[in-house]
C-alpha positions as a Markdown table, in Angstrom:
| # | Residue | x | y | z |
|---|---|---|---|---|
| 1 | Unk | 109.1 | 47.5 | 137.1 |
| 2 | Unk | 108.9 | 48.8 | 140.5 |
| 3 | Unk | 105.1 | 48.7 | 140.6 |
| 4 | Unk | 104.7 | 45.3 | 139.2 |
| 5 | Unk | 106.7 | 44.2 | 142.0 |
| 6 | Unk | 104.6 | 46.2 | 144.3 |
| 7 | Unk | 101.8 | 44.2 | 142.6 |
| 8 | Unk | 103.2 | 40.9 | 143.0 |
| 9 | Unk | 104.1 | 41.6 | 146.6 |
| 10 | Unk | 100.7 | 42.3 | 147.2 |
| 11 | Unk | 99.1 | 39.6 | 145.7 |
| 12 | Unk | 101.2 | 36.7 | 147.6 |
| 13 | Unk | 100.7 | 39.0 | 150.9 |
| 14 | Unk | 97.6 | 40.1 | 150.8 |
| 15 | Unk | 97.6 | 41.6 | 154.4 |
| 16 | Unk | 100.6 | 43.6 | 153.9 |
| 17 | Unk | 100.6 | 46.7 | 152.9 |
| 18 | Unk | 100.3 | 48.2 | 149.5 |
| 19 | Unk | 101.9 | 51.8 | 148.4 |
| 20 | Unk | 99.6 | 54.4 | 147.8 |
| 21 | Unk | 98.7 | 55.6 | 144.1 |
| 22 | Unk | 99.6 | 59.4 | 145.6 |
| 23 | Unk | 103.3 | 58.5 | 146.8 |
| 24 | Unk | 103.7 | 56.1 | 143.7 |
| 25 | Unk | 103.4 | 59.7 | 141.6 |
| 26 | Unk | 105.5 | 61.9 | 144.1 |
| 27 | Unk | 108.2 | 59.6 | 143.5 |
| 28 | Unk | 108.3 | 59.3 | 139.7 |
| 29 | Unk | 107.7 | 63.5 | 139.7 |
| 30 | Unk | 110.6 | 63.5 | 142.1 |
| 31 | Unk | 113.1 | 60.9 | 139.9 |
| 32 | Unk | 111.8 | 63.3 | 136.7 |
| 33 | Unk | 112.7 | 66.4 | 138.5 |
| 34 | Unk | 116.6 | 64.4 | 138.8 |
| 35 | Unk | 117.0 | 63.5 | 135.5 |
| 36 | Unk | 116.0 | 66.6 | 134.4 |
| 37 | Unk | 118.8 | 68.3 | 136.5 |
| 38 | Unk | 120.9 | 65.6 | 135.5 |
| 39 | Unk | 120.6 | 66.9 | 131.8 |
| 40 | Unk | 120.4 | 70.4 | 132.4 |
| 41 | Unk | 124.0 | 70.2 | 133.4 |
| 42 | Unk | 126.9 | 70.9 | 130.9 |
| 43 | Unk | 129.2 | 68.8 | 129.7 |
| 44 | Unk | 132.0 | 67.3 | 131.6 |
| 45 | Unk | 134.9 | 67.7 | 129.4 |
| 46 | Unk | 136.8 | 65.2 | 129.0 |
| 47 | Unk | 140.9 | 66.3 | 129.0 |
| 48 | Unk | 143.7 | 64.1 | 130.2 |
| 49 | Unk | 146.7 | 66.0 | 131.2 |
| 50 | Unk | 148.8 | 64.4 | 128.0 |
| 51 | Unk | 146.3 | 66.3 | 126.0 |
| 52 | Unk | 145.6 | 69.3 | 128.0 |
| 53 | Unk | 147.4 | 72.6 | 126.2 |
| 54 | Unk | 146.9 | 76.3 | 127.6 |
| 55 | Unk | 145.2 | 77.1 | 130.7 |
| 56 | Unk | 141.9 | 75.3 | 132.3 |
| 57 | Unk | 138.4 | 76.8 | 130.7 |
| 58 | Unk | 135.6 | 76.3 | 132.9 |
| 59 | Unk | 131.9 | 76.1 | 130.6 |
| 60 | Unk | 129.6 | 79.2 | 131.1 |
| 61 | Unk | 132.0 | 81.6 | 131.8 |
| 62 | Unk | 133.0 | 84.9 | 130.6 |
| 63 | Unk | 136.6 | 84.3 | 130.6 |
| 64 | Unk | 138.8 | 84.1 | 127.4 |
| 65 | Unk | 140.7 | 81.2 | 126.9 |
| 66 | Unk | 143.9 | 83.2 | 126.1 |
| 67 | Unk | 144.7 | 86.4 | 128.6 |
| 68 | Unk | 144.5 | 89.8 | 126.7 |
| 69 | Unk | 147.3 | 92.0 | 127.1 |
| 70 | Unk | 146.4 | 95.8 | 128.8 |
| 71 | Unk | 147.2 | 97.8 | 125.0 |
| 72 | Unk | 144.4 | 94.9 | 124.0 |
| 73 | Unk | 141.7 | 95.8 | 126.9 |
| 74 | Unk | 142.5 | 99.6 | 125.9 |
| 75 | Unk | 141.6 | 100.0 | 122.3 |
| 76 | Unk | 139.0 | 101.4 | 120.9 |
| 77 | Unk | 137.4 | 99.6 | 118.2 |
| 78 | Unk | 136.6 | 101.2 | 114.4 |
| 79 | Unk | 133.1 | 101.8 | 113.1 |
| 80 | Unk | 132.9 | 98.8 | 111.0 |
| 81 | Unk | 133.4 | 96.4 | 114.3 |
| 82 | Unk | 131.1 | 98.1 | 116.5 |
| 83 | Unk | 128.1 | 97.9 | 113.2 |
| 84 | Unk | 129.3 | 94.2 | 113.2 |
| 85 | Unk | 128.8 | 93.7 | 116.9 |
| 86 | Unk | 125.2 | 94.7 | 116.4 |
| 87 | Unk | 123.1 | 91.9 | 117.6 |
| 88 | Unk | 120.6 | 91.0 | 115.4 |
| 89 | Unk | 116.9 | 92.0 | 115.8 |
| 90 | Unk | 114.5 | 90.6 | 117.5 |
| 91 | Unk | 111.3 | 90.0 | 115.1 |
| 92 | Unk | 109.7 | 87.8 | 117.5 |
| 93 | Unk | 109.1 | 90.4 | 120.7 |
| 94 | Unk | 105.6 | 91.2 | 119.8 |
| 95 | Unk | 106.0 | 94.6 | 118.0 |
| 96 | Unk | 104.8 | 93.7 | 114.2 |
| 97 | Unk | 107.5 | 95.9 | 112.4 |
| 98 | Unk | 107.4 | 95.5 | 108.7 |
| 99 | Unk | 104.3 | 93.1 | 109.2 |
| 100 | Unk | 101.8 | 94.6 | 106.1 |
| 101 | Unk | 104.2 | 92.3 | 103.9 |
| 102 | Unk | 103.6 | 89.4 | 105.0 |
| 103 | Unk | 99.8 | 90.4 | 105.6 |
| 104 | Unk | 98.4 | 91.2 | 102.3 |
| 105 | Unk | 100.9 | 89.0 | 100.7 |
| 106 | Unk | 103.4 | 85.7 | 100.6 |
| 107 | Unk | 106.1 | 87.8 | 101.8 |
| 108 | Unk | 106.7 | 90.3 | 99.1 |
| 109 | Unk | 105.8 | 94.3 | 99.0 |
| 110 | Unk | 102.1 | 94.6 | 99.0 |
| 111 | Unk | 100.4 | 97.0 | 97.2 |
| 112 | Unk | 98.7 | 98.4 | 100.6 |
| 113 | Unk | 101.3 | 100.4 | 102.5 |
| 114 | Unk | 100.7 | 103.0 | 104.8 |
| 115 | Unk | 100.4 | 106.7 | 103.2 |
| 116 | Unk | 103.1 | 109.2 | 103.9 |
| 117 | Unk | 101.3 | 112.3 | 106.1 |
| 118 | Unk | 103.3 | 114.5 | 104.0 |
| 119 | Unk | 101.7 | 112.6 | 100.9 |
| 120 | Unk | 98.6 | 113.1 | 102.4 |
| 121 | Unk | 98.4 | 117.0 | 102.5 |
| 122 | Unk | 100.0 | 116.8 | 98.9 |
| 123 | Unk | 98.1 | 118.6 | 95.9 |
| 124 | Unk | 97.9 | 116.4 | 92.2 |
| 125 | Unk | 99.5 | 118.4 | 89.3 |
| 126 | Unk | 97.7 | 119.0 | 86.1 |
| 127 | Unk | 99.4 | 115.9 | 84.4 |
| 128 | Unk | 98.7 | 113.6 | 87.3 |
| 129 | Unk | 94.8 | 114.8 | 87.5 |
| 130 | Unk | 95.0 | 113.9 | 83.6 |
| 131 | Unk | 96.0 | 110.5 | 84.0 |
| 132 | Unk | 93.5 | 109.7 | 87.1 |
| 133 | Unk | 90.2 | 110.3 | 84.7 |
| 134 | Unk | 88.3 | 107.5 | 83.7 |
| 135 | Unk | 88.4 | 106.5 | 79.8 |
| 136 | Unk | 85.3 | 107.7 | 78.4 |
| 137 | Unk | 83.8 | 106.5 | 75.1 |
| 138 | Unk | 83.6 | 108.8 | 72.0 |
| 139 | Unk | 80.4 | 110.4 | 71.1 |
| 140 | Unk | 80.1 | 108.7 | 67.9 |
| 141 | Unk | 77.9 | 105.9 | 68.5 |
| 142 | Unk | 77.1 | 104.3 | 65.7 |
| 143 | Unk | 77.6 | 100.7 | 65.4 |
| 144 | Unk | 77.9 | 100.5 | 69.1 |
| 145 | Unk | 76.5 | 97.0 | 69.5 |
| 146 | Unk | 79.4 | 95.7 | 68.0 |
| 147 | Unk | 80.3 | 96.3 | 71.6 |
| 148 | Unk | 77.3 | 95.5 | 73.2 |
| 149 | Unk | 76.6 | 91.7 | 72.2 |
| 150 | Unk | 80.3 | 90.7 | 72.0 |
| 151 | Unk | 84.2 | 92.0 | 72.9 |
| 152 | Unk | 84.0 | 94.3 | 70.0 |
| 153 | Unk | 84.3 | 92.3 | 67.3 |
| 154 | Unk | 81.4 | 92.2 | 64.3 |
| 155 | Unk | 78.3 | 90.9 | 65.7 |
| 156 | Unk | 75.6 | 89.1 | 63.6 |
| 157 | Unk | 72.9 | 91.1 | 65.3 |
| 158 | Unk | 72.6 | 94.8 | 63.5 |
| 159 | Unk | 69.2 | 97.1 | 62.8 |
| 160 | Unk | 67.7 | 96.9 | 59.5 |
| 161 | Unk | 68.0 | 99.8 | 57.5 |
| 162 | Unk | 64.6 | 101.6 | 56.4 |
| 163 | Unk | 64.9 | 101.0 | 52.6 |
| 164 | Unk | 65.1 | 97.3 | 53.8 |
| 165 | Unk | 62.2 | 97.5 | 55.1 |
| 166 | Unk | 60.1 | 100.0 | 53.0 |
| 167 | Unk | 61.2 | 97.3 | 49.9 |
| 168 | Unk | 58.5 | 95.4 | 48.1 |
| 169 | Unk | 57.4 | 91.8 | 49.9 |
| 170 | Unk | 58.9 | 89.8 | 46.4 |
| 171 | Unk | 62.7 | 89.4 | 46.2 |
| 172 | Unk | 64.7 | 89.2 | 42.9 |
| 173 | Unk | 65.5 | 86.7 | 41.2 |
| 174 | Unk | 69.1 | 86.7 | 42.1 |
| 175 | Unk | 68.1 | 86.3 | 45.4 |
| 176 | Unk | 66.1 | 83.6 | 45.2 |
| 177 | Unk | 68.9 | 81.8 | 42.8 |
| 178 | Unk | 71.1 | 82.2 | 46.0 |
| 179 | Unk | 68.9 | 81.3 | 48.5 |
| 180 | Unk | 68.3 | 78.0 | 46.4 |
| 181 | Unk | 70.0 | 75.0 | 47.8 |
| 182 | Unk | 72.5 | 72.8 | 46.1 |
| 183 | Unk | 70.9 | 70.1 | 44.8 |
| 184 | Unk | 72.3 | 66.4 | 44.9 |
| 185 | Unk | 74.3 | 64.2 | 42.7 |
| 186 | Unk | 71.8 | 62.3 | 40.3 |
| 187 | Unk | 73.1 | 59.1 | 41.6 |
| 188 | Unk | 72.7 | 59.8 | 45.4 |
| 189 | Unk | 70.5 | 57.9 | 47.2 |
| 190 | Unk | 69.1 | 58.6 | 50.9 |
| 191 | Unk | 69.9 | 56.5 | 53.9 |
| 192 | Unk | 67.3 | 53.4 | 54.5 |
| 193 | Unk | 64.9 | 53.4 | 56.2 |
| 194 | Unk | 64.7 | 51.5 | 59.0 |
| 195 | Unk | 63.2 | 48.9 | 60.3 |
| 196 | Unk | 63.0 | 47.7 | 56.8 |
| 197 | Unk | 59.8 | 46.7 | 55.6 |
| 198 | Unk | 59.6 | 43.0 | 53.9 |
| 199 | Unk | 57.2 | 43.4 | 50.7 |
| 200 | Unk | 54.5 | 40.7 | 50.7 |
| 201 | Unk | 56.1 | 39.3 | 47.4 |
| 202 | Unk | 59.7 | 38.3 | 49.8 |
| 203 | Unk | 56.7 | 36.8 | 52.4 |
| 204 | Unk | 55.2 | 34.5 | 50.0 |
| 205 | Unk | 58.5 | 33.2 | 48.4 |
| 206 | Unk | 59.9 | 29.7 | 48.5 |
| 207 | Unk | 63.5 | 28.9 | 49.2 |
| 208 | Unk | 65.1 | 26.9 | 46.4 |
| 209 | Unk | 66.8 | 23.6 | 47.0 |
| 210 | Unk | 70.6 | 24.8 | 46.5 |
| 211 | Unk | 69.4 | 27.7 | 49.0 |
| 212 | Unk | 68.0 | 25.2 | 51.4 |
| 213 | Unk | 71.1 | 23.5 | 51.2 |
| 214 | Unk | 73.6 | 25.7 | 51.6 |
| 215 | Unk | 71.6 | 27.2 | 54.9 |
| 216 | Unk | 71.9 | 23.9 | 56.5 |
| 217 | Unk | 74.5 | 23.5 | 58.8 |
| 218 | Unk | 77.4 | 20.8 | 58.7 |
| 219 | Unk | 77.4 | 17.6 | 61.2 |
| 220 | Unk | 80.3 | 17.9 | 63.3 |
| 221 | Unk | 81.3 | 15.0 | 65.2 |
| 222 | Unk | 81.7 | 15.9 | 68.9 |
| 223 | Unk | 85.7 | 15.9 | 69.6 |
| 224 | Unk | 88.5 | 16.1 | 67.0 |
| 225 | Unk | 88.7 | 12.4 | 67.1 |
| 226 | Unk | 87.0 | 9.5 | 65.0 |
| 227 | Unk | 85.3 | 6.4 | 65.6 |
| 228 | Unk | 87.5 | 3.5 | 67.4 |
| 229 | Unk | 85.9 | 1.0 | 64.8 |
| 230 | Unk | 85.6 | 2.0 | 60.9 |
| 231 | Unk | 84.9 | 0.0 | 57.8 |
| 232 | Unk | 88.6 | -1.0 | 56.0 |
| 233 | Unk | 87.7 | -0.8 | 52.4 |
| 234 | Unk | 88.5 | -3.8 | 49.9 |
| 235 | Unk | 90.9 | -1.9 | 48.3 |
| 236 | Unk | 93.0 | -1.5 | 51.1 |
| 237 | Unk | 92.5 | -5.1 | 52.5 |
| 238 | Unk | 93.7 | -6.7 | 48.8 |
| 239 | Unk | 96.7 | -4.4 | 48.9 |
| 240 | Unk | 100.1 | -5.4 | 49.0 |
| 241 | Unk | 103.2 | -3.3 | 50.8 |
| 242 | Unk | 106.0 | -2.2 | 48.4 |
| 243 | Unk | 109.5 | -3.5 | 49.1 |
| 244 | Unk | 110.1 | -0.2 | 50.9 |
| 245 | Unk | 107.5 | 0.0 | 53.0 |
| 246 | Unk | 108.2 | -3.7 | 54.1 |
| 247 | Unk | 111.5 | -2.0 | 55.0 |
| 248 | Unk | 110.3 | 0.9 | 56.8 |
| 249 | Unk | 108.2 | -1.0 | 58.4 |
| 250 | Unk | 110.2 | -3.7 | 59.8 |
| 251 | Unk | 111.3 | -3.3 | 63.9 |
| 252 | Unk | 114.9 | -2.2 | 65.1 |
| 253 | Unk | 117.2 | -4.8 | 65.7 |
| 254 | Unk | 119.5 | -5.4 | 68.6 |
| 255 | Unk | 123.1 | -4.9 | 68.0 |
| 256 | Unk | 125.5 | -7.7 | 67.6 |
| 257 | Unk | 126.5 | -9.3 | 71.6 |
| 258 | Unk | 123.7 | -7.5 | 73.2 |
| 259 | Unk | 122.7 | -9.5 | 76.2 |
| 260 | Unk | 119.5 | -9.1 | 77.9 |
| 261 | Unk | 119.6 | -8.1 | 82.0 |
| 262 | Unk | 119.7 | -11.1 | 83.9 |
| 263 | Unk | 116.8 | -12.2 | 85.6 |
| 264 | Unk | 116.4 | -11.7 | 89.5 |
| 265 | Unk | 115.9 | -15.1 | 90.3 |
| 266 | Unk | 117.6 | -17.8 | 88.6 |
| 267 | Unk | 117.8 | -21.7 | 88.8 |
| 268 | Unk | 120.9 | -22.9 | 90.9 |
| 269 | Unk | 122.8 | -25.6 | 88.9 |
| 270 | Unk | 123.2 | -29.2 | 90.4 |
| 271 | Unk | 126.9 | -28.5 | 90.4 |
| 272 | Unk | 126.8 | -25.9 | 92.7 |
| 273 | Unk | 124.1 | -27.9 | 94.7 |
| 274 | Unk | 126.3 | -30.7 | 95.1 |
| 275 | Unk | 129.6 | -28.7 | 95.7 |
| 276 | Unk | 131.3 | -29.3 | 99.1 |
| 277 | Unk | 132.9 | -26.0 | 100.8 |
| 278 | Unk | 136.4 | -26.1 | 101.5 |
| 279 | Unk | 138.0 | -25.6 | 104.7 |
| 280 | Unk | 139.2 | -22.2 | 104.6 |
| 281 | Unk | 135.4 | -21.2 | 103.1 |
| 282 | Unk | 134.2 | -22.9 | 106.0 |
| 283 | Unk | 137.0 | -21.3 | 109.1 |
| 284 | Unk | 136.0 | -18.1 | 107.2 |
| 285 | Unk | 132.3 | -18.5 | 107.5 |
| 286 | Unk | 132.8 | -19.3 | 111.2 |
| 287 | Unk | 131.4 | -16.6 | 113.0 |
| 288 | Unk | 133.9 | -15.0 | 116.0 |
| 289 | Unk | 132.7 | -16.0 | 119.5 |
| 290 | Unk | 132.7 | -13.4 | 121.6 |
| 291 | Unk | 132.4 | -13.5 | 125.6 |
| 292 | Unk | 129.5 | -11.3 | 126.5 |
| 293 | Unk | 130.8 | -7.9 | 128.2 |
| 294 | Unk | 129.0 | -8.7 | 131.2 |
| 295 | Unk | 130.7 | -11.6 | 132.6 |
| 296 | Unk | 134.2 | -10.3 | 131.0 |
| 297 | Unk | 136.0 | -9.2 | 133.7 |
| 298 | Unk | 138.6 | -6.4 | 133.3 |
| 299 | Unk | 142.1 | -7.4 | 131.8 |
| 300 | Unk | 144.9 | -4.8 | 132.4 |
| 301 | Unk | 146.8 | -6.8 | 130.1 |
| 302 | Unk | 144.5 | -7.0 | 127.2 |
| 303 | Unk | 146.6 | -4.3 | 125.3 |
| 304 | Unk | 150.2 | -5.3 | 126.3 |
| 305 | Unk | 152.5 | -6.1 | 123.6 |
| 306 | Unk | 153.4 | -9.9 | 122.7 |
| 307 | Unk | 157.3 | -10.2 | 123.7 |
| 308 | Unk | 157.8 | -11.9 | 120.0 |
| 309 | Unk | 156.5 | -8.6 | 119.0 |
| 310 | Unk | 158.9 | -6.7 | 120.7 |
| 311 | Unk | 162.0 | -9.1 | 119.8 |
| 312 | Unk | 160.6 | -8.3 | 116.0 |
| 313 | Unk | 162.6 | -6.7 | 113.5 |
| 314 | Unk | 161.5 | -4.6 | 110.7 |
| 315 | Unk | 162.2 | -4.9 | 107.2 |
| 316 | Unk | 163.8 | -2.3 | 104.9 |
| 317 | Unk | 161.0 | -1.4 | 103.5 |
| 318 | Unk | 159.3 | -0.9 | 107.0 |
| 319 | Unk | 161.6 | 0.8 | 108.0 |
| 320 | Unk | 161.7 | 3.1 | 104.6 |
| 321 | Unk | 157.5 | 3.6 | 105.3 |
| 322 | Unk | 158.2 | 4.7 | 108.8 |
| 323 | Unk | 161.0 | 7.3 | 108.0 |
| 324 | Unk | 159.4 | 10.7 | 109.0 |
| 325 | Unk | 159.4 | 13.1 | 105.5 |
| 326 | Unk | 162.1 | 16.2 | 105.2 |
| 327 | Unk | 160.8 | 19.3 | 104.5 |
């Protein structure tokens, strides 16, 4: 807000002169730097002397807020308070202590520790150097592809014996009765061919009348409505309505004294033409003459009570109305 107004000042003066960008800086680093020490301070408590109990405690201080007896100052405290008066440690000095778990892993024991020197210069025993050699495979090795084309289950590849092979060229007949196929159902029939070919007999071939008539399509009208002229046939113009149709079809009549709405305009009688207005009809229709506001000229007394007014006296029943109510 200040500098707005600075620029406001300037632009309706233009000679005068305007505050540097440098001081305009200095100043908001310097009201920073106060409200900074403003809230670095501690809080003010706030004690009234109807609530204050005990002695004054100042914030930041050493002091206790009760005062300790001398046997008190002189103890000597037990094991168990001095452990619990350990502070805690620091993990955040800079010395990685107990890092490698967090390094190799999300926080749990890794598997790569650091080797014991004493470990190092350590000698196996017999049973340990057992347990550290490899597996080996056994020197029988037949049928080893079993392990060799698949996770040592049966494979389908094997090596032909050499009777197989030294075995006459002809098979036997039981081998060829299994190597025959199955053969189909005597009814089967194979899927069509397609596109279908059209014999030149189905070409040549002429549609019979029902056929052409069935394959032509049905005139449809356009809309689901008919003509608004169609021929009444002499049947139905020589027929006569049945007593109950005559009764079904005759209108709704009005009920007994039904009178229609009267019409908006209506003929005036002669009577009433000729009538003569009596006097009261005509002192009523009289219209009240009234003296125009501007030339009536102020009357204290307009709104002064008429002395036979005042010399009045009221009825019982006036009297009755007036009577305030109890309650």
């Amino acid at each position: 807000m200040a500098s707005y107004s600075g620029n406001r000042t300037a632009r309706k003066r233009p000679n005068s002169a305007v505050v540097p960008m440098d001081s305009e800086y200095d100043r908001i680093r310097t009201r920073g730097r106060e409200r900074y020490k403003y809230l670095a301070e501690h809080k003010q408590p706030k004690v009234q002397w109807w609530t204050c109990v005990g002695p004054t405690q100042n914030w930041g201080t050493q002091e206790t807020i009760w005062p300790l007896n001398r046997a008190t100052q002189s103890a000597t405290t037990t094991p168990r308070v001095d452990m619990l008066s350990q502070p805690k440690k620091n993990f955040q000095t800079g010395v990685h202590v107990n890092r490698p778990i967090w390094q190799y892993s999300c926080g749990r024991t890794s598997a790569l520790s650091n080797v014991d020197p004493n470990a190092m210069q350590g000698s196996a025993t017999e049973r340990v150097q057992q347990l550290a050699m490899a597996k080996t495979y056994p020197q029988h090795t037949p049928n080893r592809y079993e392990f060799m084309y698949s996770c040592g289950r049966v494979s389908p590849i094997w090596d032909i014996s050499a009777s197989t092979l030294a075995a006459p060229s002809e098979p036997r007949p039981r081998t060829v009765d299994l190597a025959t196929h199955k053969n189909p159902h005597p009814l089967f029939q194979p899927e069509r061919v397609l596109p279908t070919e059209v014999g030149s007999a189905a070409k040549s071939h002429r549609t019979s009348m029902r056929t052409q008539d069935l394959s032509t399509p049905k005139l449809r009208a356009e809309g689901p409505f008919r003509e608004p002229q169609w021929p009444v046939s002499e049947n139905a113009l020589n027929a006569v309505a049945s007593p109950r149709c005559t009764e079904l079809a005759r209108a709704k009549s009005l009920a007994d004294g039904f009178q229609h709405a009267r019409e908006i305009q209506w003929p005036v009688s002669k009577a009433a033409r000729r009538a003569t207005a009596s006097g009261r009809l005509s002192d009523l229709a009289t219209p009240i003459q009234r003296v125009n506001m501007n030339i009536l000229q102020f009357n204290p007394d307009a709104f002064q009570v008429k002395p036979l007014a005042l010399k009045a006296q009221l009825s019982s029943r006036v009297a009755e109305l007036a009577a305030p109510i109890n309650r």
